[in-house]
N, C-alpha and C positions, 0 to 999 in steps of 0.2 A: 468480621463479618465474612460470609464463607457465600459465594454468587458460583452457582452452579455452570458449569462449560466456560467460564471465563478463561481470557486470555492473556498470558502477559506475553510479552511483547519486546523483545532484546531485539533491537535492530543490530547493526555492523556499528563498526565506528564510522565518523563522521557522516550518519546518514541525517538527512533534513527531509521532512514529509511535513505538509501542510494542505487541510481538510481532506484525509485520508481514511478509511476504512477496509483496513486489515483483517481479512478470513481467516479463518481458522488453519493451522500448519503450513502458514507462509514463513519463509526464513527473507530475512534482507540484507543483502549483502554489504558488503562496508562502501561506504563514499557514494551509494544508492541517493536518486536526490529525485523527489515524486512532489512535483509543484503546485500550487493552488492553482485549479481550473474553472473560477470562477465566470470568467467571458467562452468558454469550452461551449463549443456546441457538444451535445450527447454522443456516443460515439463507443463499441465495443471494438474492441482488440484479444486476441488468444489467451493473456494474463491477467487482462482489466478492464473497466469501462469506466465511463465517464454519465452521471446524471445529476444536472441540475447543481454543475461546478463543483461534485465532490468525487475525487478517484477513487475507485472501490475495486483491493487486489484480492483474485480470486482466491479461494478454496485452492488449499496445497502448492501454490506456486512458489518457486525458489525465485529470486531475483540475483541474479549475478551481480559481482562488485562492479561500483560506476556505472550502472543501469540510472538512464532518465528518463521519466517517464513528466 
């Protein structure tokens, strides 16, 4: 089955991301580790925000290796 602007998605090695949502031409750098934000108040940042305890990485951002987010 062929899903039109899909994304896949090669993180780094050892990267861990849980309930995340990855924009389009994000790279992740290895050992990146982007946590459940589930008790997260809402909250925007340069690279990301936060709604309703899921991380959402913006449109085009690189994240550097060992980035916590």
């Amino acid at each position: 089955m062929h899903v039109p602007d899909c994304l896949v998605l090669i993180p780094g090695k050892g990267v861990a991301i849980e309930r995340v949502i990855v924009d389009k031409n994000v790279t992740i750098g290895d050992f990146c580790h982007i946590a459940d934000k589930r008790n997260a108040p809402d909250k925007d940042e340069d690279y990301y925000y936060v709604r309703g305890g899921i991380t959402i990485i913006r449109r085009g951002i690189n994240l550097a290796a060992h980035t916590v987010i």
